[in-house]
C-alpha positions as CSV (number, residue, x, y, z in Angstrom):
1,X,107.3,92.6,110.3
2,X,105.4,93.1,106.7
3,X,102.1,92.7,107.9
4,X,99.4,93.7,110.0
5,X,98.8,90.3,111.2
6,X,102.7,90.0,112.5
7,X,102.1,93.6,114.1
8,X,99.0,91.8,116.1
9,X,100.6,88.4,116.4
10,X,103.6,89.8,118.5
11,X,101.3,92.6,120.2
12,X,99.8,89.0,121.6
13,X,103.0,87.5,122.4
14,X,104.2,90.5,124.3
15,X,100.3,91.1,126.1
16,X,100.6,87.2,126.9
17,X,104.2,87.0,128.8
18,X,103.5,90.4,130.6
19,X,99.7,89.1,131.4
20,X,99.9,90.8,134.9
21,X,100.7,94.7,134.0
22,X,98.7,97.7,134.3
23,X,98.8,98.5,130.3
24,X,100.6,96.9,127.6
25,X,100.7,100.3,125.3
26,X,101.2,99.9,121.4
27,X,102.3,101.3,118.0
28,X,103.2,100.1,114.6
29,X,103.7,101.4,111.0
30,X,103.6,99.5,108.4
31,X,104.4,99.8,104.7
32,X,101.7,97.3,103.6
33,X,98.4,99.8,102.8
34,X,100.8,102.2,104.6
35,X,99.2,101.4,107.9
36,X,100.1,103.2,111.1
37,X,97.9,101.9,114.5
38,X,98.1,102.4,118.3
39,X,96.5,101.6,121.2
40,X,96.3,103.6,124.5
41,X,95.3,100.5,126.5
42,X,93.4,102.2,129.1
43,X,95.6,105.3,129.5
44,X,94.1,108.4,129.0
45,X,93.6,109.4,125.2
46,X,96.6,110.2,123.5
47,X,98.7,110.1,126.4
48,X,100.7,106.7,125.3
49,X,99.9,105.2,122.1
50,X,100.3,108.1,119.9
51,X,103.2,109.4,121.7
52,X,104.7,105.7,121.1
53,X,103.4,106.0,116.9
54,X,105.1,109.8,116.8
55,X,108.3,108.1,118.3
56,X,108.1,105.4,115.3
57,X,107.4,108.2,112.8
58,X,109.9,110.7,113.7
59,X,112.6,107.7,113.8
60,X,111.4,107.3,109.9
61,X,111.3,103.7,110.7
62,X,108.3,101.0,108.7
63,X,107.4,97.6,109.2
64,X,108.0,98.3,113.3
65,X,105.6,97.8,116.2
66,X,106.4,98.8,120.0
67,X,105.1,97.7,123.0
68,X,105.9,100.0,126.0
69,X,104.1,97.8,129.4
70,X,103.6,99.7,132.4
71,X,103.3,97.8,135.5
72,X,103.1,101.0,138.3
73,X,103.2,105.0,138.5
74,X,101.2,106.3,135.8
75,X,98.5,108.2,137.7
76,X,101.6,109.9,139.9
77,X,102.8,111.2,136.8
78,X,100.1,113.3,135.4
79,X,99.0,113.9,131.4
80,X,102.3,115.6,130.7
81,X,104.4,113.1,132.6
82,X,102.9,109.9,130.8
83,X,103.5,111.3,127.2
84,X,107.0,111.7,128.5
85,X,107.6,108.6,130.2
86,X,105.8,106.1,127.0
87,X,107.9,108.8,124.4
88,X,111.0,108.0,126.3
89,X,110.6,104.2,127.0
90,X,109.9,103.6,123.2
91,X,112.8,105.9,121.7
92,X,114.6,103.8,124.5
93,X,113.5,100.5,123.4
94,X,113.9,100.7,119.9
95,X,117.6,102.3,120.6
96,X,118.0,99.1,122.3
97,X,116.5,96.9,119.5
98,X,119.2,98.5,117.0
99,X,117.8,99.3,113.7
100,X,117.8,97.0,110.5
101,X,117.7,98.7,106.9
102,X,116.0,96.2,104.5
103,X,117.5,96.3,100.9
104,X,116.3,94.5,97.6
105,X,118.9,92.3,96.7
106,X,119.4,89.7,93.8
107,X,119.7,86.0,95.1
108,X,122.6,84.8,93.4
109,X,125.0,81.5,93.1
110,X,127.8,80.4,91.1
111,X,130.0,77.2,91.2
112,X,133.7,77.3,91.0
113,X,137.0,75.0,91.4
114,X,138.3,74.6,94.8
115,X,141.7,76.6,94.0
116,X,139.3,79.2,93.2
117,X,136.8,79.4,96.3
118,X,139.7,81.3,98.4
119,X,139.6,84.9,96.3
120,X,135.8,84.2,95.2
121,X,134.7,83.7,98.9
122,X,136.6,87.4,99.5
123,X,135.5,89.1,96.5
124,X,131.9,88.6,97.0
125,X,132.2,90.7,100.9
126,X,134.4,93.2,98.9
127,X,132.1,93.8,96.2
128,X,129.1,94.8,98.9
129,X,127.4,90.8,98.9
130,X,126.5,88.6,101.6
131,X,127.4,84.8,101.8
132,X,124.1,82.6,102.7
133,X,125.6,79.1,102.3
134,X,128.6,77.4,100.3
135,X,128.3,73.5,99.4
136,X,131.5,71.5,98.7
137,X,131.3,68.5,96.8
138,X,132.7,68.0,93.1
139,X,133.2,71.8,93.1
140,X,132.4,74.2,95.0
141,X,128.9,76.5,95.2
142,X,128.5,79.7,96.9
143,X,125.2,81.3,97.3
144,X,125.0,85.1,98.3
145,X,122.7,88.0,97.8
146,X,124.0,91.2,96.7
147,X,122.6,94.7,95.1
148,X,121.7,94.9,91.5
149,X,124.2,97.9,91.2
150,X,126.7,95.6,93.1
151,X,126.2,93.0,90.9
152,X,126.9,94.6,87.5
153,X,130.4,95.8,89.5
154,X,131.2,92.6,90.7
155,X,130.8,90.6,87.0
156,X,133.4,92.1,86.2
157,X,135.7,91.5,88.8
158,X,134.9,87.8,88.9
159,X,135.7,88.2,85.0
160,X,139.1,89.0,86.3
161,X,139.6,87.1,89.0
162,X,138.6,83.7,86.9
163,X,139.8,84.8,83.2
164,X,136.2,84.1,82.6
165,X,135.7,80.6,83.6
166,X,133.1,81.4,86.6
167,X,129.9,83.2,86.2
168,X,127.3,83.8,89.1
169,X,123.8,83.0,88.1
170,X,120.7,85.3,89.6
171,X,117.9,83.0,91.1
172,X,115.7,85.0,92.3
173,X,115.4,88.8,94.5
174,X,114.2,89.3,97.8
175,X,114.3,92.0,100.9
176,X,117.6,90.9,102.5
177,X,118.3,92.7,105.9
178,X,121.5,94.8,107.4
179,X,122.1,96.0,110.9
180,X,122.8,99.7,111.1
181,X,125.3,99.8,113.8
């Protein structure tokens, strides 16, 4: 999520399905106005939200919110015991969410001959891009994203690959995701 309205939008969706628990406990950093928010929901002070927002920070992870819910047991468990349990559950629940790195690449395309679309649909993974779509009609058209610095390495393979005859085009840039692990 990029924005604060995303961060409350899901807070909502999660608040909504699990309507019937004790505390729906938040957190979320964001890199827009480098905003960082949490919310105890009834807890004592400081004993969930901010444990849930250290969890985010320490991970050195933006444009993340948490939700911990917490249906029974938090009065058994003390001050000490709920910082524990909300720290836990969110390093526990973003484990389980996996992490994905968000990288600036250059939208690209080019358009090439059939006999050609074998090796240029394996050299674009090998020089670090992504495939988003490939249309086949009078030749074919592969769109991928890829790195800038990729992209100056990889010219010059598909120089060689070709003997010149294709050339990728750059349409545009955007944040294009990857899973880390």
């Amino acid at each position: 999520m990029a924005s604060e309205k995303e961060a409350q939008d899901f807070i909502a969706e999660i608040r909504s399905k699990h309507w019937d628990a004790k505390h729906n406990v938040y957190a979320y950093c964001l890199r827009e106005g480098n905003t960082a928010r949490y919310s105890d929901d009834g807890e004592p002070s400081g004993t969930a939200g901010m444990p849930v927002l250290g969890v985010i920070q320490k991970s050195g992870l933006t444009d993340c919110a948490v939700v911990v819910t917490r249906y029974f047991g938090g009065i058994l468990l003390g001050g000490g015991g709920l910082v524990r349990a909300y720290s836990r559950a969110a390093s526990i629940g973003i484990a389980a969410a996996g992490v994905v790195t968000m990288r600036m690449c250059l939208l690209c395309r080019l358009v090439c001959d059939y006999n050609q679309y074998g090796r240029l649909s394996a050299l674009i993974p090998e020089c670090g891009g992504e495939i988003s779509g490939t249309d086949f009609g009078e030749c074919v058209a592969i769109s991928f994203s890829m790195t800038r610095e990729d992209f100056a390495a990889f010219g010059k393979q598909l120089a060689d690959a070709t003997g010149g005859s294709v050339n990728a085009q750059v349409t545009g840039e955007a944040f294009i995701g990857t899973s880390d692990g």
